[in-house]
C-alpha positions in Angstrom: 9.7 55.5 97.2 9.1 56.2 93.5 12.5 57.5 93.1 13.5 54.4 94.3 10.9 51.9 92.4 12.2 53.7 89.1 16.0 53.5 89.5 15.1 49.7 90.1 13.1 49.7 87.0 16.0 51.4 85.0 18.6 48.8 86.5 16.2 45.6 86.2 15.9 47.0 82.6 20.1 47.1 81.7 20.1 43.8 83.0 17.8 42.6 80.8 19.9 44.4 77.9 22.6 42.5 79.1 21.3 39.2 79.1 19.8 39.5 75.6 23.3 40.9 74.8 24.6 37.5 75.8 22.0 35.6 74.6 22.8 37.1 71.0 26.5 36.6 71.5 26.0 33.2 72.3 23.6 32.6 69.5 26.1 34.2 67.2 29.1 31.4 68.0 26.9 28.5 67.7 24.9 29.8 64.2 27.9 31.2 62.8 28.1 34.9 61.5 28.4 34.3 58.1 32.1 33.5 58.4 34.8 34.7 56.9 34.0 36.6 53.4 35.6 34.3 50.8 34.4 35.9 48.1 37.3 36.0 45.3 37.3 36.7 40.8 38.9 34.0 39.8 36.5 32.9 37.6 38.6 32.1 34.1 41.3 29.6 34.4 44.0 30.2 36.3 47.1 31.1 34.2 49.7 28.0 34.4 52.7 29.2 35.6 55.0 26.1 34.8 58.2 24.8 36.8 57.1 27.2 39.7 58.3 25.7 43.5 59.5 22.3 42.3 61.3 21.8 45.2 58.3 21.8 47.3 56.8 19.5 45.0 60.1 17.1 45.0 59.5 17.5 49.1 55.8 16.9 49.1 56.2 13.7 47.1 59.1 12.4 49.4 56.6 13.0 52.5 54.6 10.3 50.9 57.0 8.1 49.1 59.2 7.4 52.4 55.9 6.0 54.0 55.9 3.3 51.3 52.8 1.1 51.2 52.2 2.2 47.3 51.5 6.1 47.7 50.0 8.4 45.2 50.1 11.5 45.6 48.2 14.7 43.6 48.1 18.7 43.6 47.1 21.8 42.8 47.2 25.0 44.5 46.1 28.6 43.4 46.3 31.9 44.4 42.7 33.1 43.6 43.8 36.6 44.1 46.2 36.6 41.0 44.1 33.7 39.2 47.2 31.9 38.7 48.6 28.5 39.6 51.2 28.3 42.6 51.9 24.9 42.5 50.8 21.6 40.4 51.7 17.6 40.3 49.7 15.3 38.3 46.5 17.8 38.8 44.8 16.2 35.9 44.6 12.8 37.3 41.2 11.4 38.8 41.1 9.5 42.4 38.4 8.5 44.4 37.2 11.8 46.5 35.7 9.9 49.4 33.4 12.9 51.3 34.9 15.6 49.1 31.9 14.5 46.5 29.7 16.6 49.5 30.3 19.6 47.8 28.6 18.8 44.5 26.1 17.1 46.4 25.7 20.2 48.4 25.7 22.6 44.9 23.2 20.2 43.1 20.9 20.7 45.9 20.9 24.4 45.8 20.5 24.3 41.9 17.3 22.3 42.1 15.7 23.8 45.0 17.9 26.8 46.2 19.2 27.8 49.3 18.5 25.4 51.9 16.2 26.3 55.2 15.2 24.8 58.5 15.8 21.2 59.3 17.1 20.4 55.7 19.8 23.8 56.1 20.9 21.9 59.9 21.3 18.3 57.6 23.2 20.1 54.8 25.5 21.8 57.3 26.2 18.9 59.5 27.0 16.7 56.0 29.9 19.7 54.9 31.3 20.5 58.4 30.8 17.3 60.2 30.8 15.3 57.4 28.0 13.6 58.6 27.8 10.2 55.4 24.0 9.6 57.0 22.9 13.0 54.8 25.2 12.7 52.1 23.3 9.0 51.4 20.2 10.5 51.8 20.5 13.4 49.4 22.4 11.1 46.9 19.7 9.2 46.7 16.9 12.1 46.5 18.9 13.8 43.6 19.5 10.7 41.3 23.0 9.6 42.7 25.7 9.7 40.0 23.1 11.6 38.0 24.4 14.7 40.7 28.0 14.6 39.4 27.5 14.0 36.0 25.6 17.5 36.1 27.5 19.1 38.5 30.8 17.6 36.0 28.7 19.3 32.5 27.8 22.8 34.3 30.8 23.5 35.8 33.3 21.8 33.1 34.9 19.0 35.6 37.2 17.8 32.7 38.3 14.8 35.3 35.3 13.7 37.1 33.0 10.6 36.5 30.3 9.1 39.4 31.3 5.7 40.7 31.1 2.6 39.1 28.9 1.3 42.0 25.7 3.9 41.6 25.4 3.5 45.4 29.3 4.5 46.2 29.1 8.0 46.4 32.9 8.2 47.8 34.5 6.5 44.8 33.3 9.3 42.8 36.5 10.1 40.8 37.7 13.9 40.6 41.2 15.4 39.7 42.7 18.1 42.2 41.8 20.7 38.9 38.5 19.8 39.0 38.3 20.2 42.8 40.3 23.9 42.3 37.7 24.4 39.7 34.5 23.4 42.2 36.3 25.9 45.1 36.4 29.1 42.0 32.9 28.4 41.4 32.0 28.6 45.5 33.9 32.1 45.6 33.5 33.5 42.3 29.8 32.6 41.0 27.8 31.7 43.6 25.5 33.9 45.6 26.4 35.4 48.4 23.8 33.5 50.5 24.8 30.1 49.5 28.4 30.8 49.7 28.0 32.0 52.9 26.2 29.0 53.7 29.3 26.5 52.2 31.9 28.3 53.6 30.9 28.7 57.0 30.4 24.9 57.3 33.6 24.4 55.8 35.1 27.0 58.2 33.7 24.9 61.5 35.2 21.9 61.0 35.4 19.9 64.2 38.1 18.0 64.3 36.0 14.9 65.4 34.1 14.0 62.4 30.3 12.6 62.3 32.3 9.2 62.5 34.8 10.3 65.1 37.7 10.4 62.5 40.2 13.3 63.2 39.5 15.6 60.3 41.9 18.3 61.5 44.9 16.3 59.0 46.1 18.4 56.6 45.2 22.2 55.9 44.4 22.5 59.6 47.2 20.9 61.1 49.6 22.4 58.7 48.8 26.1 58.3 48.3 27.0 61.9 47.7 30.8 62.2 45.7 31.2 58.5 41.8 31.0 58.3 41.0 28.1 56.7 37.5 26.6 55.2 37.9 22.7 54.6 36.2 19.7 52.8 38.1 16.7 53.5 38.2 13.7 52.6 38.6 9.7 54.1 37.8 6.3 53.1 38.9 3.1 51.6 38.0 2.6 47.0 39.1 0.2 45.2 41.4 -1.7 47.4 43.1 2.1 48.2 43.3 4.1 51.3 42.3 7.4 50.8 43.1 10.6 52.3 42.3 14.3 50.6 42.7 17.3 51.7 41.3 20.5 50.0 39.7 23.9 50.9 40.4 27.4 51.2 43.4 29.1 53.1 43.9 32.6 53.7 46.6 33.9 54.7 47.7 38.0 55.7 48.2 38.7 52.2 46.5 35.7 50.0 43.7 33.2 49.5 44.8 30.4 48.0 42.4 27.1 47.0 44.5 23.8 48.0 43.7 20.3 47.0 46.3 17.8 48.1 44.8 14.3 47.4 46.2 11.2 48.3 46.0 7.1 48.3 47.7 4.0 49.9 47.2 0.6 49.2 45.0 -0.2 51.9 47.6 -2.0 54.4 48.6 1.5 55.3 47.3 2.5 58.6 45.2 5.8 59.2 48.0 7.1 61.6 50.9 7.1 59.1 48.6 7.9 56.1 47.0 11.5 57.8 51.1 12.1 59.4 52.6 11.6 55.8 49.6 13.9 54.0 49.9 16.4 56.3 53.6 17.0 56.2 53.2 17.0 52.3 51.1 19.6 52.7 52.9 21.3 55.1 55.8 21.3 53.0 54.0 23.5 50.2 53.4 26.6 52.8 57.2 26.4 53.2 57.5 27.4 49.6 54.7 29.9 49.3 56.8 31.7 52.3 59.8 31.8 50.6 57.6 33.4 48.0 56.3 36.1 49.8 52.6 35.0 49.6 53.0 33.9 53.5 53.3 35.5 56.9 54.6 32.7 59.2 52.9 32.7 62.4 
């Protein structure tokens, strides 16, 4: 009878090791194990490497151009392994970020008050993967509004970014796809591990239905299947202009590359054809970087 009371006690026991076992597991997918590690040492700027893939560029901009309704259409790509530009149009010229502006939110925050825990870690999460606009209002207004980019613009040398003409806009802050390539070298080069952790693992989870139910998943998703990918996008309407951006971090077999494809419509043009004609543009510039040799098509 005790023989048989402890072999119970030594099976009720592995169950219970297995339950926890799954109850960590499952606790790991929703949390997030830190992600991927997207930590990179690019921290000068990236050499220019002029003329390189113009064909891709010529392609990107006829994604856009053919949809007519006005388009404009910006980008800049590095490979932060080699701290050198893959591929550049117009890179120096400002449009309205929409919820791409998160990101300085998010890095204002932590330079004020440091990494972010509890409920206010949740909010901050929710506004860089779900792009949730309730907490981006909230902290815009906690941390002075355009007073956050104009610091964010001075500490990190944003060459091409200026807060929005209406304080309370924070979505027609105005950035350059350089300045948004230099905001994704700071994340992987000079923050601490903790917070870039933090930023990237929100940026790598993603739903593709946004707080607002907009498909997020245009762009870098969409058009590198089979890389890991950690995304801030962007959506709205500035200025009497549509606007669609899509930036983040891509890695591929061999590279990590930061991508900021931004672009705007007069706003007649309807969501549908605006996220179809970004996303081939941007698909178009992985067709180039495999002819290159920086990509392992999957």
């Amino acid at each position: 009878m005790l023989k048989q009371f402890a072999q119970m006690k030594v099976l009720v026991g592995i169950a219970a090791l297995l339950v926890v076992g799954a109850l960590c597991a499952a606790i790991a997918v929703i949390v997030g194990s830190g992600g991927e590690d997207w930590h990179a040492g690019c921290r000068s700027a990236p050499a220019e490497t002029a003329g390189k893939h113009a064909s891709a560029i010529a392609e990107a901009r006829e994604a856009l151009l053919s949809k007519g309704n006005d388009p404009r259409l910006e980008i800049e790509v590095v490979d932060l392994d080699a701290c050198a530009v893959e591929l550049s149009w117009k890179a120096d010229q400002a449009q309205p970020t929409a919820s791409v502006v998160k990101l300085l939110i998010a890095l204002d925050l932590m330079d004020s008050s440091g990494m972010p825990s509890g409920g206010k870690a949740t909010a901050v999460h929710e506004m860089l993967a779900a792009s949730d606009d309730r907490v981006a209002s909230q902290l815009w207004q906690q941390q002075g509004g355009p007073a956050i980019v104009r610091r964010q613009a001075e500490k990190l040398g944003l060459a091409n970014t200026s807060p929005p003409a209406d304080i309370g806009q924070w979505g027609s802050t105005q950035m350059s796809p350089a300045d948004v390539i230099t905001v994704y070298r700071h994340i992987t080069a000079e923050l601490p591990e903790e917070e870039r952790d933090f930023v990237t693992e929100a940026m790598e989870s993603a739903p593709r239905s946004a707080a607002d139910g907009f498909d997020q998943h245009f762009g870098i998703p969409r058009a590198f299947p089979g890389a890991d990918w950690a995304v801030k996008q962007g959506w709205g309407t500035s200025g009497g202009r549509r606007v669609l951006n899509t930036t983040g971090l891509v890695r591929t077999a061999s590279r990590t590359f930061a991508v900021a494809v931004m672009g705007s419509w007069n706003e007649t043009v309807d969501w549908t054809t605006a996220s179809t004609a970004l996303t081939a543009a941007t698909g178009v510039l992985k067709g180039s970087l495999t002819v290159s040799g920086a990509w392992k098509l999957s």
